[in-house]
C-alpha positions in Angstrom: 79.2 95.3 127.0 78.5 98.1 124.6 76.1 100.2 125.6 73.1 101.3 123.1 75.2 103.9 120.9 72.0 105.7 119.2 70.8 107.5 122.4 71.7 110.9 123.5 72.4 111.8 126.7 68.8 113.2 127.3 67.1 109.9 125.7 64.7 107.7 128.1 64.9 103.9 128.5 61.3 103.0 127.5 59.0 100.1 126.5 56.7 102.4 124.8 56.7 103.7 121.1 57.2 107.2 121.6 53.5 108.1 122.1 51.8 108.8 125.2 51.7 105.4 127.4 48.2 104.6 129.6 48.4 102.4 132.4 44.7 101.3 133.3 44.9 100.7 137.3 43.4 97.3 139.3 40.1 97.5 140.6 41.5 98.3 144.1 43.7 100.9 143.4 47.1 100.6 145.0 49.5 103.7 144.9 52.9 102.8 142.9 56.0 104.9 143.7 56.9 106.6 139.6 59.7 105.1 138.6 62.8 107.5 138.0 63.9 107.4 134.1 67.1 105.8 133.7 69.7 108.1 131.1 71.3 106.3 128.3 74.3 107.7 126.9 77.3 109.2 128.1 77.5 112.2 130.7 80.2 114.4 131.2 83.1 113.8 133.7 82.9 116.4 135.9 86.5 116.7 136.2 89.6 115.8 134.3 92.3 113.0 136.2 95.6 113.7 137.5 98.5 112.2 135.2 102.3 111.3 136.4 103.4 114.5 133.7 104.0 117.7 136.0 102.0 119.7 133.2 99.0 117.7 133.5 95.7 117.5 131.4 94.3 120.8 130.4 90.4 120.8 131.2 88.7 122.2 127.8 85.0 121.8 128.7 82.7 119.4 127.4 81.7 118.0 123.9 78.5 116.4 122.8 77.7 114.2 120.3 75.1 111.2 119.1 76.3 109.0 121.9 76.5 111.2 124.7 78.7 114.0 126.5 82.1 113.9 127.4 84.8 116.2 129.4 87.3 116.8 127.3 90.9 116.5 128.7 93.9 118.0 126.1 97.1 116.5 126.3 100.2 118.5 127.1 101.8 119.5 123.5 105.6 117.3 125.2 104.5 114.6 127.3 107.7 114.8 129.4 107.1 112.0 131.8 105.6 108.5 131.8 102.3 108.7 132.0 98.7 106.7 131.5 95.7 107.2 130.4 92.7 105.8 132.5 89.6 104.6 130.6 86.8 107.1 133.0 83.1 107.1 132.2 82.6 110.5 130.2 85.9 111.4 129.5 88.0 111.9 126.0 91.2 112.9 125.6 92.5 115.3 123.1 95.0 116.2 120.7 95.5 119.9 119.9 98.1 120.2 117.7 101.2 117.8 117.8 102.2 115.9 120.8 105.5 114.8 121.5 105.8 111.4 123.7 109.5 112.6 124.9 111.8 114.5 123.1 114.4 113.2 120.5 117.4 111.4 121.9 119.1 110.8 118.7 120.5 108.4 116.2 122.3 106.5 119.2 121.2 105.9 122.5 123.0 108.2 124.5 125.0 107.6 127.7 123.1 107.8 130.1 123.1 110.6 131.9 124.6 113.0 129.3 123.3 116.5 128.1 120.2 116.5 126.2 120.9 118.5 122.8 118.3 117.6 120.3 116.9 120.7 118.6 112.8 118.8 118.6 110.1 121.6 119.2 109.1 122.0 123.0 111.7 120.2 124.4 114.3 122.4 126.3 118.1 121.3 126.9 117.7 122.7 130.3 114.7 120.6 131.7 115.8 117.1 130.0 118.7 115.0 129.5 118.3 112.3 126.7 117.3 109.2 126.4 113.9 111.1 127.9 112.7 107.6 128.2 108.8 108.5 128.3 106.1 105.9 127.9 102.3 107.1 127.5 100.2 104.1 127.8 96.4 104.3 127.1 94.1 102.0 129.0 91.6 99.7 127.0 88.1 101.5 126.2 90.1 104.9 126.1 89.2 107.2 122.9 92.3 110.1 121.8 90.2 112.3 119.1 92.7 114.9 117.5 91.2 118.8 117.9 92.5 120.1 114.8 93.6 118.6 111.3 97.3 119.8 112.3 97.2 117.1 115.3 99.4 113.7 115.2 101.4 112.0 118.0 105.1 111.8 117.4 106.4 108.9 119.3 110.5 109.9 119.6 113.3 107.7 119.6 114.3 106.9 123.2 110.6 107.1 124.0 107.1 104.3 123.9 103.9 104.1 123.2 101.5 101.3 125.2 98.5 101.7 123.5 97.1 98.2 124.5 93.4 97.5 123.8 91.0 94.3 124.6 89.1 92.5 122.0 86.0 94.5 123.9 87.6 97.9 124.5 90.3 98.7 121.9 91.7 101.9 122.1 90.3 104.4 119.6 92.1 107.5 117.8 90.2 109.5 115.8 88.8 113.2 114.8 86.9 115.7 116.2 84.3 115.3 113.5 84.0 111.4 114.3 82.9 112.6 118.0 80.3 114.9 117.4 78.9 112.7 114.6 79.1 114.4 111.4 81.2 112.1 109.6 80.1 109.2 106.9 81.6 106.6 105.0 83.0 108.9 103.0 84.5 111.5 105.8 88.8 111.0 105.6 91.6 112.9 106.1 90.3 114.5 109.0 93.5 114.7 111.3 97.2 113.3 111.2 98.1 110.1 112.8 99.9 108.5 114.7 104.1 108.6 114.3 106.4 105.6 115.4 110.2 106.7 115.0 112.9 104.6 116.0 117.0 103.5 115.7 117.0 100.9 113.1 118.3 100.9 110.0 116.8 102.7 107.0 117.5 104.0 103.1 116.8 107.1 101.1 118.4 109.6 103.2 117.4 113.0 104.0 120.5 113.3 106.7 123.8 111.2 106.1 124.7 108.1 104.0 124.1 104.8 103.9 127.3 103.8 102.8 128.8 105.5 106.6 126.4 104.1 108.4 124.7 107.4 109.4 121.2 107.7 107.4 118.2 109.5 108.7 115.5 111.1 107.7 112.8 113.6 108.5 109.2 112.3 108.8 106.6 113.3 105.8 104.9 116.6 105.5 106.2 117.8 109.3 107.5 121.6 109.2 109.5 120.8 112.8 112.4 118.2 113.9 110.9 114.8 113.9 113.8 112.5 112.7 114.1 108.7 112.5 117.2 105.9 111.5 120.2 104.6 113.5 121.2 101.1 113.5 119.2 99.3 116.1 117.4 97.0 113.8 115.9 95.5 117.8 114.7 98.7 118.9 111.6 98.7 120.5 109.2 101.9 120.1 106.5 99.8 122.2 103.3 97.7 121.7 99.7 99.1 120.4 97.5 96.2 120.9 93.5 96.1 119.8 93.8 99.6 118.6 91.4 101.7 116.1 92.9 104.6 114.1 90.1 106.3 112.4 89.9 109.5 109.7 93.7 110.2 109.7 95.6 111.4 106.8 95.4 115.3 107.2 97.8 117.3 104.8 100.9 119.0 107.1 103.0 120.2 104.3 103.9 120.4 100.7 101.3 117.9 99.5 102.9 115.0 102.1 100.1 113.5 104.0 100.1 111.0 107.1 98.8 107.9 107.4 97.2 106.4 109.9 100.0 104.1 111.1 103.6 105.4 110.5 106.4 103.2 111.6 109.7 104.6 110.9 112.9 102.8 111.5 111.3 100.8 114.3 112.8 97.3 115.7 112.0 93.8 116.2 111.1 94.8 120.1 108.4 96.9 118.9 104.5 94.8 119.4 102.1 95.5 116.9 98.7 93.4 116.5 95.0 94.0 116.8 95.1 97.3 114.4 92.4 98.8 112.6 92.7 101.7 109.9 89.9 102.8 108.5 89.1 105.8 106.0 92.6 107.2 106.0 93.2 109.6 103.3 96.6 108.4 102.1 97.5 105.0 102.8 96.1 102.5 105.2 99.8 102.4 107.0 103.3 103.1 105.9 106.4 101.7 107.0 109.8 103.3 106.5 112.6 101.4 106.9 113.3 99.0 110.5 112.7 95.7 110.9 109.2 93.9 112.6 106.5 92.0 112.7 102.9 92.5 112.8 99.9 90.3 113.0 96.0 90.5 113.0 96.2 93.5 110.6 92.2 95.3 109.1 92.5 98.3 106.6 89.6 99.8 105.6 88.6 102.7 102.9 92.5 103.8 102.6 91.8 105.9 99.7 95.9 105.7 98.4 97.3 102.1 98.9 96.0 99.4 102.0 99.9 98.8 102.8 102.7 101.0 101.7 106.8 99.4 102.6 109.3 101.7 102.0 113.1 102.9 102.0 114.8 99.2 103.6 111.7 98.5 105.9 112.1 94.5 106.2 108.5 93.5 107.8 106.8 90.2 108.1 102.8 90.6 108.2 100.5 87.7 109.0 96.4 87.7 109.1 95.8 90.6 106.9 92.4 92.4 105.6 92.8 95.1 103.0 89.5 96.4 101.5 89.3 99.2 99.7 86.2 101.9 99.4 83.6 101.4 96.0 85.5 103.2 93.4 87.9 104.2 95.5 91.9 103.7 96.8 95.3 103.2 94.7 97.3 99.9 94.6 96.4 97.3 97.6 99.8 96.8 97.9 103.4 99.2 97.1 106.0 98.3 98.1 109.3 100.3 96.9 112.7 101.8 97.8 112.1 105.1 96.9 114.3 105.4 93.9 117.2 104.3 95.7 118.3 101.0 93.9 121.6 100.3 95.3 121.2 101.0 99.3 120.7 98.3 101.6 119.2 96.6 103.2 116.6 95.8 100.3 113.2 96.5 100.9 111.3 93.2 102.1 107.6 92.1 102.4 106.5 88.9 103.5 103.0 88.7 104.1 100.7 85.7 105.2 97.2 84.2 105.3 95.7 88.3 103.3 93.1 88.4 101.7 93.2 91.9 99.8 89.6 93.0 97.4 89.1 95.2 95.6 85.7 94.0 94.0 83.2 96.4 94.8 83.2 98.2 91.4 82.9 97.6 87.9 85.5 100.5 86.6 89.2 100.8 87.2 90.1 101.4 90.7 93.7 102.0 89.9 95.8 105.2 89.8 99.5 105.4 90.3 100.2 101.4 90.7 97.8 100.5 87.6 97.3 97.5 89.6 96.2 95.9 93.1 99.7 94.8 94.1 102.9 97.2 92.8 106.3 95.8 94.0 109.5 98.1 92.4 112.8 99.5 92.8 114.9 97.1 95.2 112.1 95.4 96.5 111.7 91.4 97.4 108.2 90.5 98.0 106.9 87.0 99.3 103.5 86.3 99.0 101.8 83.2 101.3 99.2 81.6 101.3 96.8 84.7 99.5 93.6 85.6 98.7 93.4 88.9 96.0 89.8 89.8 94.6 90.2 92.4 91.8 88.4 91.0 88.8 88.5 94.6 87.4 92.1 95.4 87.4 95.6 93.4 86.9 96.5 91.7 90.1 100.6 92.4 89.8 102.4 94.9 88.5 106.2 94.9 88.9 109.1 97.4 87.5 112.1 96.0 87.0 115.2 98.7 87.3 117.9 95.9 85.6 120.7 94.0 87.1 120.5 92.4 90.5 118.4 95.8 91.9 115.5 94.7 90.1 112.1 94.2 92.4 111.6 90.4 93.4 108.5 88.1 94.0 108.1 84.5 95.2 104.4 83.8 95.8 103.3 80.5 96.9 99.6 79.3 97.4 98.3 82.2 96.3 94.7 82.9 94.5 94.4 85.7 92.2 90.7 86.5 90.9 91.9 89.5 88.3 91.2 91.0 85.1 91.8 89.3 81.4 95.3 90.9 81.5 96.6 89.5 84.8 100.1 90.8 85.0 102.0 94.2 84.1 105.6 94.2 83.4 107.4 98.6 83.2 110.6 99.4 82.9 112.6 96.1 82.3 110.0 93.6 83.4 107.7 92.3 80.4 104.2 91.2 81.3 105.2 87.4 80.7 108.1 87.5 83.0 106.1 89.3 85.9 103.4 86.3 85.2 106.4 83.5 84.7 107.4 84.9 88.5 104.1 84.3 90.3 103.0 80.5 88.2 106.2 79.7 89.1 105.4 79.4 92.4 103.7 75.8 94.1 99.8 75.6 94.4 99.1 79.1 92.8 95.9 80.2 90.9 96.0 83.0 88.3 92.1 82.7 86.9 90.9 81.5 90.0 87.0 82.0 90.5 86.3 83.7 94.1 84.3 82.1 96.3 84.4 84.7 99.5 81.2 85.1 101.2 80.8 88.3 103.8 83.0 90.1 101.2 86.4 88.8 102.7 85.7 85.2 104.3 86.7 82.0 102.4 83.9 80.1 101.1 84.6 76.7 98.7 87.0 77.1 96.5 89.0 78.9 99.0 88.7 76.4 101.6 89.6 73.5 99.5 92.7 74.9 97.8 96.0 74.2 99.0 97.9 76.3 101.6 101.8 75.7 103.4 102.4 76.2 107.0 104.2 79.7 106.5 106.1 79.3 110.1 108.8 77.5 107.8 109.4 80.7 106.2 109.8 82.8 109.4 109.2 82.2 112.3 107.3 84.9 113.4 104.4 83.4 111.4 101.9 81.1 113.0 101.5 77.8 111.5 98.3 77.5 109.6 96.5 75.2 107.5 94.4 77.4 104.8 94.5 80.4 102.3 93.7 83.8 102.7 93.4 86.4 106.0 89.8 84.7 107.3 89.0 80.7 107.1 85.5 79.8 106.9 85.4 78.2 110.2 87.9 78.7 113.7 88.4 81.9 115.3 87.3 84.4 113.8 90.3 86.9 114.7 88.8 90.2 113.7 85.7 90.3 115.5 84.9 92.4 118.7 87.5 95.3 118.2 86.8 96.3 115.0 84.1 98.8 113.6 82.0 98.6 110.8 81.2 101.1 107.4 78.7 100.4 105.0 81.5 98.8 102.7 83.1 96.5 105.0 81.2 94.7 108.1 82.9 92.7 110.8 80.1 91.2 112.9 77.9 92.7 115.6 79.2 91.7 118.7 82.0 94.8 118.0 82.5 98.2 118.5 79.4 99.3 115.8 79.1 101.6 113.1 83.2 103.5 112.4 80.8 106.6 112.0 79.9 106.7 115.8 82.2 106.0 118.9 81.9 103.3 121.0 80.0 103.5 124.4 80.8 101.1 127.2 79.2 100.2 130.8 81.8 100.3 134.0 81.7 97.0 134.0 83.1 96.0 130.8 86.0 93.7 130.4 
């Protein structure tokens, strides 16, 4: 159970209205024992635990905000064994800086055994031999805030991440700010986010060729070693499960921001469901390269694009929510090769049961992508059973490059509620051939009328249009028998883990307001 989130740590349980409260006795007086005043809110650990990692946690004091006090415990900057993260009444764990989850065993996995060479920040050859095999799992009800703007966690190859949440205590990352209470619907940007890097196969390379069989590349914006690629297209870079990343998207170098969610040449054994990102400054998540799956899937206020695919990423995504801030946010949807038209393997999307909006404004929300969904340069994009609300804007937008490279789409029962001028055809695509891709699909709706009620969940016209069972194109999918990312009736998959912003709400029985953290009782499951 969540416990009330709007007193401090100093706030009294009361029946009365804040005024003084007169108690008349009985006629015989009796004496009555006071009662002691029972604290709400969150008081400080006195201590921080003991992890498997011979550095240990560093104890930095104690932080206060709306919801209480907390001991904060800061993570070693290489986390160079396996080690968890207990959920403790009045405890946070921090992020000061970048922090390694085992150090870089390569493009291969090494034999094991043999020297450890990479060159990664903070991880000495003498101490380590590679793979380093590390694995930091985070309990459930567990909250990582980041201490500076300058703080992500790298997950390395040959390492994991088990960030695994319940639908009542999901694991929240998030900023400083975000803990002391100071941030609003509005507040992004406030700290990195969180890095997965793996061995599969990826395009556009900073290191090697594709063509040999040896491309890799650096992650985004980071000034030290953090290298992904190999050709594992199986590798497994862990499971984050019911899992909140908040405020991420912090600048780390020449103009290239994170995301909140950066997968980078990870496998088919990598789990991802059950993740929230909300308010990140650059996209909601980006994939590069690899080869996965994800399911249950909430983006919130991602002020570039919801969902960016890049650079050979092949990923299938099924029950999908992408709402974008008023006025705010890029394309819902890029997905792109990064100029690199002739390297394999293609970029591929197919997503299922979405339902992307961009509704909440009567001006253009577009800049870069000039339109909610943006598929280009070596791209194949299958669209199933969808939902998109952007009656201000053009729903698609493709750029053909010419010749067999040219970006693909196959859409089928898909609803699109858009602007007078639907489609967008640059380079060699013409507007009517971009529209003759998606109509030529079965049971699609270009001037569909939305019916959504709540902002994303289907009301009549959603309900009683045609969907396909999409496990017959992969699967991976689940079968199911309606449009869009939330049916009017069943389970209603995105309530309890989430968190709510004045733009997007997600029920009550969740983790409240994205502007506060969540408080929980010993005793909840």
């Amino acid at each position: 159970m969540l416990a009330l989130a709007a007193c401090g740590p100093d706030d009294i349980a009361s029946p009365g209205t804040g005024g003084d409260v007169i108690i008349n006795p009985p006629a015989t007086p009796a004496p009555t024992p006071p009662s002691t005043p029972t604290p709400t809110g969150v008081v400080a650990a006195t201590g921080c635990p003991t992890i498997a990692d011979p550095q240990g946690l560093t104890d930095a004091g104690t932080i206060t905000g709306p919801t209480g006090s907390w001991r904060v415990c800061t993570l070693p900057k290489v986390i160079r064994a396996s080690s968890t993260l207990p959920r403790l009444d009045g405890v946070l764990y921090q992020m000061a800086g970048r922090v390694d989850v085992g150090c870089d065993g390569g493009f291969t996995a090494p034999t094991a055994g043999a020297p450890f060479t990479t060159s990664t920040v903070g991880c000495p050859s003498s101490s380590l031999t590679a793979d380093t095999n590390v694995t930091l799992t985070i309990d459930p009800g567990v909250t990582v805030f980041a201490g500076t703007g300058q703080s992500w966690l790298a997950v390395n190859r040959g390492n994991k991440i088990n960030a695994v949440g319940t639908k009542a205590m999901p694991v929240v990352f998030t900023s400083r700010d975000n803990v002391l209470g100071l941030n609003s619907d509005s507040s992004q940007g406030q700290w990195g986010g969180i890095v997965l890097m793996g061995r599969a196969k990826t395009t556009d390379c900073g290191f090697g060729t594709v063509a040999s069989g040896t491309c890799e590349r650096q992650t985004e914006g980071a000034p030290d070693p953090a290298r992904y690629g190999g050709n594992d297209d199986t590798y497994n870079a862990g499971r984050m499960s019911y899992v909140q990343i908040r405020y991420s998207g912090f600048v780390l170098g020449a103009n290239s921001e994170l995301q909140a969610l950066t997968t980078e040449s990870v496998g088919s054994g990598t789990v991802l469901d059950h993740i929230q990102s909300h308010n990140s400054s650059d996209d909601g998540a980006e994939f590069f390269g690899g080869q996965f799956g994800l399911k249950h899937f909430v983006v919130t206020g991602a002020d570039d694009d919801s969902l960016d695919v890049d650079t050979g990423a092949r990923v299938d995504i099924q029950h999908a929510l992408l709402i974008q801030r008023p006025g705010l946010g890029d394309g819902l949807m890029e997905i792109d090769s990064n100029g690199q038209e002739t390297d394999t393997p293609r970029t591929r999307l197919r997503v299922a049961n979405f339902t992307a909006v961009q509704n909440q404004v009567s001006s253009n929300n577009e800049g870069n992508a000039r339109a909610s969904l943006f598929f280009r340069g070596n791209a194949d994009v299958e669209l199933i059973n969808g939902v998109v609300v952007s009656p201000n804007n053009e729903c698609i937008r493709m750029n053909g490059s010419g010749g067999a490279n040219a970006a693909t789409l196959e859409a089928t029962s898909v609803l699109l509620t858009c602007s007078a001028e639907k489609f967008l055809g640059t380079g060699t695509y013409t507007n009517a051939q971009v529209g003759g891709f998606f109509t030529g699909g079965v049971n699609n709706k270009d001037s569909f009328t939305s019916t959504l009620t709540g902002l994303f969940i289907n009301g009549a016209g959603e309900t009683s249009s045609l969907a396909v069972d999409p496990k017959t194109i992969s699967s991976f999918f689940d079968t199911t028998t309606y449009v869009g990312g939330a049916a009017s009736t069943g389970d209603k998959w995105w309530e309890g883990w989430t968190c709510n912003s004045s733009y997007a709400t997600f029920g009550t029985s969740n983790t409240g307001a994205c502007t506060t953290l969540p408080v929980y009782t010993t005793t909840a499951a």
